[in-house]
C-alpha positions in Angstrom: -24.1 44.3 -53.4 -23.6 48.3 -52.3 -21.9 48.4 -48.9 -21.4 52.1 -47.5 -19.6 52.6 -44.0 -19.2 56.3 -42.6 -19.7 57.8 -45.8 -20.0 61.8 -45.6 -20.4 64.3 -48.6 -18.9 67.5 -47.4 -20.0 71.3 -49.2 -17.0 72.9 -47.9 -17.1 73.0 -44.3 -21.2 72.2 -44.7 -21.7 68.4 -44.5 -24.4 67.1 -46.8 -25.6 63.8 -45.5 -23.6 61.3 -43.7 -24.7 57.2 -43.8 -22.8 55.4 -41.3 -23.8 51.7 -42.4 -26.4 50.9 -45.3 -26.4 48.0 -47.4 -28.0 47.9 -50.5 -28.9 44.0 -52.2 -28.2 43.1 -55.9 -31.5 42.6 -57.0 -34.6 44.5 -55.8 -36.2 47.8 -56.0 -34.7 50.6 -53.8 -36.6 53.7 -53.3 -34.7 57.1 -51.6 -37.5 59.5 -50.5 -36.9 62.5 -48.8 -37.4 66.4 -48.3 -35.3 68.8 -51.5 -31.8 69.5 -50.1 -31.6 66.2 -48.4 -29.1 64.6 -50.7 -30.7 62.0 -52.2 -29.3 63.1 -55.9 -25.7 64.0 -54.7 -26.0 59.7 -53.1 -27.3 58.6 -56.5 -23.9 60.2 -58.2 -21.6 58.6 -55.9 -23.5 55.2 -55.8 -23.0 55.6 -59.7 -19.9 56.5 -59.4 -20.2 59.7 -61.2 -19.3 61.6 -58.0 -15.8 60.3 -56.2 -15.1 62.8 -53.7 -16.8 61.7 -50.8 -15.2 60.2 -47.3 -15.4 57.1 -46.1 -16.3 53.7 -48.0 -18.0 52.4 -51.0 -17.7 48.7 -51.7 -19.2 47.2 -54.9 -19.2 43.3 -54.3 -16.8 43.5 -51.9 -14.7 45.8 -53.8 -13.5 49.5 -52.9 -14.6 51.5 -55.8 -11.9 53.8 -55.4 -9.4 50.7 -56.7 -11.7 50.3 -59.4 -10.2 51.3 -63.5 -12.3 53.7 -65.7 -13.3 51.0 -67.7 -14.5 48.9 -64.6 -16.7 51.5 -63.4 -18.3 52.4 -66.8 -19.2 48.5 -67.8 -20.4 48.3 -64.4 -22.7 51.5 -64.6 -23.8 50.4 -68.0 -24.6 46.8 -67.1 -25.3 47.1 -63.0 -26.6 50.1 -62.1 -29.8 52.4 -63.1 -31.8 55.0 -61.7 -35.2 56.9 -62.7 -35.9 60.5 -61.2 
């Protein structure tokens, strides 16, 4: 499970999007939709951990992915976690 609380994705002093509580199950289909610009891309490289300066907190099963080893976070994208543009 994906659990996000007060994450923000600053530009400089520009914020990017900001998600104050979202949950995200293990299984399933999750579709992002939205207007270009709206930051869907810059989420999917943090949820993927291919993006780690963000504020605020990622948990991946109950785990901060910031504690997370290299290793951890590359079995885990290559096992766990997928996305299609």
């Amino acid at each position: 499970m994906i659990e996000l609380t007060n994450l923000k994705k600053n530009f400089g002093k520009q914020n990017l999007f900001s998600v104050d509580h979202l949950v995200l199950p293990n299984t399933g289909l999750v579709v992002l939709k939205g207007e270009n610009g709206s930051g869907k891309t810059t989420l999917l490289n943090i949820l993927s951990f291919l993006d780690p300066s963000f504020e605020g907190e990622y948990k991946y099963n109950g785990k901060d992915v910031r504690s997370l080893k290299d290793k951890e976070r590359a079995k885990i994208r290559r096992n766990d976690i997928a996305y299609v543009f």
